[in-house]
N, C-alpha and C positions, 0 to 999 in steps of 0.2 A: 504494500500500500504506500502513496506517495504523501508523505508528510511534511511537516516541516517544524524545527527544532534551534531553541537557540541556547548558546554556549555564553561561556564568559570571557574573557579576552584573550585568556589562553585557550580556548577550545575544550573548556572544561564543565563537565555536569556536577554538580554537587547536590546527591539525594540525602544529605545529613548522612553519609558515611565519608568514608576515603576520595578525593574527589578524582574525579573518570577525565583522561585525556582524550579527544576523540581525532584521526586525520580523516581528510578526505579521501576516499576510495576505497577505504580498509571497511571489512565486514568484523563485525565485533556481535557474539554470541553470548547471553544472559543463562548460565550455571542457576538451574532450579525454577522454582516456582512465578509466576507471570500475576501478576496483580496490581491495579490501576491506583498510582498515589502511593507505589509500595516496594513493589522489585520488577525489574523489568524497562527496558528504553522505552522511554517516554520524547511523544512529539506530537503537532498539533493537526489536522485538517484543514481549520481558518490560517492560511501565514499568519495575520495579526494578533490569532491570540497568544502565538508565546512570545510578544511584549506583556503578558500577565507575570509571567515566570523571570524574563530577561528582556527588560525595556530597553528603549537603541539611544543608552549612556552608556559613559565608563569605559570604552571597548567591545562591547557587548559583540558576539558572532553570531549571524543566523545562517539557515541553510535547509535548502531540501534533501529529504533522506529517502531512503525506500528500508517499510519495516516490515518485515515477516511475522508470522504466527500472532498478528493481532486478535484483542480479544474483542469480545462482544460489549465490554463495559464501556458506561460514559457516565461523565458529569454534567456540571452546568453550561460547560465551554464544550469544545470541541478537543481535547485531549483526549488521546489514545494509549494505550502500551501494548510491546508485542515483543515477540524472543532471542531477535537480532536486526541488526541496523546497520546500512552500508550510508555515509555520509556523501550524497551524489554532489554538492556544487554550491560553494559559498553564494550568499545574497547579501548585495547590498538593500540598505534601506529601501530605496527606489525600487529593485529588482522585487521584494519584500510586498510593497503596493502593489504594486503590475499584478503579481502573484495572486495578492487579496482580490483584486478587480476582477481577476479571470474566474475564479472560487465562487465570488457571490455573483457572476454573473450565470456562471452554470447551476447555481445551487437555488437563484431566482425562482428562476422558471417565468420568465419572463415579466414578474411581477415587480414593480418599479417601489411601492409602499409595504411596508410589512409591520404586524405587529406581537408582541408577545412574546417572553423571554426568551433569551438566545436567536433573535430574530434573525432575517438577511436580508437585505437588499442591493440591485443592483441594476444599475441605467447604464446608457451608450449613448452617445450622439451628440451633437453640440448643443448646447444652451439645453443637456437634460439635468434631472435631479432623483435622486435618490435617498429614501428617508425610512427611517428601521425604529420600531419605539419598543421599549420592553426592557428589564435589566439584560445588559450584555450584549446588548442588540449590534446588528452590524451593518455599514451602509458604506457602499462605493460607487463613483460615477468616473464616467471616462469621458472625453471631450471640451473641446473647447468652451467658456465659457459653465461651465457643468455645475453640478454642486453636491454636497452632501451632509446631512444629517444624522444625529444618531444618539438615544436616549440615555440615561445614566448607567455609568461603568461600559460602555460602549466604544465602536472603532468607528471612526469617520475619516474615511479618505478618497481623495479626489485629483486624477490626471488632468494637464490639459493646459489650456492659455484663459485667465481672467478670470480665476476659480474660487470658490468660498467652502468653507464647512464651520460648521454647530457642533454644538454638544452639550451634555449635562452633565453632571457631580460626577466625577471621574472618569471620565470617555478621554481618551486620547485623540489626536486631531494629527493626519499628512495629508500633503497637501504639495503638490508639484509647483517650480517657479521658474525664470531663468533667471539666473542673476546679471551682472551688469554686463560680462564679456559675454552673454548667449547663451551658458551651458545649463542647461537642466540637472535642476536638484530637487531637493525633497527636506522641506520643513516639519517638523516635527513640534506637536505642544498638547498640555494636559491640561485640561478645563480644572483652573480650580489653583493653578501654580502661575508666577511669572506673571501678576494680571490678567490671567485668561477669566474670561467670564462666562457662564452659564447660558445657553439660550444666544449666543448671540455668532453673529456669521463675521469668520475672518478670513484674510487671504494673505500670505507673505509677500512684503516687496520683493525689491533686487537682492535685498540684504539678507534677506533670509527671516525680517523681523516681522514679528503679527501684528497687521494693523486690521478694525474693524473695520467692515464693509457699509 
């Protein structure tokens, strides 16, 4: 199954035991019992949710995996565990979104609004919008001028040229930009820190800084 899983700056998981080095391309096998939140490699479905586990400070490494002998358990998020783990290909931040966008846009089903915990949502096309309400809820929009929304403890992020996203009480907020020489990047902010406020739409300058819309 195709996952996604994120490390610390060394490449390292720490389950409250010895902490685990992980490279890229190496298959690494779980000795005993498989249990979610317990023993076993652990990664996510949503890319975005494992900013719950390993937010994109500090160093933080993410990446897609492919995990074997997954089990049938889940929680409130979209974390899985299964009985070996081959680590296919580091993610940037950006790569990380794009990822998210493709996720909730397959996971849609063509539905642009959703609601109810663990929600999804996901739009295409310029000047769309995208809005997911419910603890944990998710919402991604791709396109120019675009936008997104997305309700408390939630992921709102949005590709594109002239873009805005929302959120409530602990939602996390990316959000695509160029900066001043052209290049595209990817802002990063947490409803709740740094000024960010609740309920209200913003979008990065050149700088990379949030201003409201």
């Amino acid at each position: 199954m195709k996952l996604y899983k994120g490390f610390n700056k060394d490449w390292q998981c720490n389950g409250g035991g010895t902490p685990f080095t992980f490279e890229i391309g190496k298959q690494y096998t779980h000795d005993g019992p498989v249990k979610l939140c317990s023993s076993g490699f652990h990664a996510c479905e949503a890319p975005l949710d494992i900013w719950t586990y390993y937010p994109p400070v500090d160093g933080n490494q993410f990446a897609e995996v492919e995990i074997d002998g997954v089990t049938n358990e889940k929680e409130n998020d979209t974390k899985r565990v299964g009985k070996s783990i081959v680590v296919k290909a580091a993610l940037t931040i950006a790569g990380l979104v794009s990822a998210q966008i493709e996720w909730c846009q397959k996971n849609a089903a063509g539905k642009e609004v959703a609601s109810g915990d663990s929600s999804t949502a996901a739009s295409s096309g310029n000047y769309s919008t995208a809005a997911s309400s419910g603890y944990s809820s998710t919402a991604a929009s791709s396109g120019n001028y675009s936008k997104a929304a997305c309700d408390t403890n939630g992921f709102a992020c949005v590709a594109g040229i002239g873009r805005a996203v929302k959120g409530n009480a602990g939602s996390a907020l990316a959000c695509g930009y160029q900066d001043a020489e052209g290049k595209n990047r990817i802002a990063v902010a947490y409803v709740g820190e740094n000024g960010i406020e609740a309920d209200t739409w913003y979008q990065p300058n050149q700088a990379g800084e949030w201003v409201k819309q």
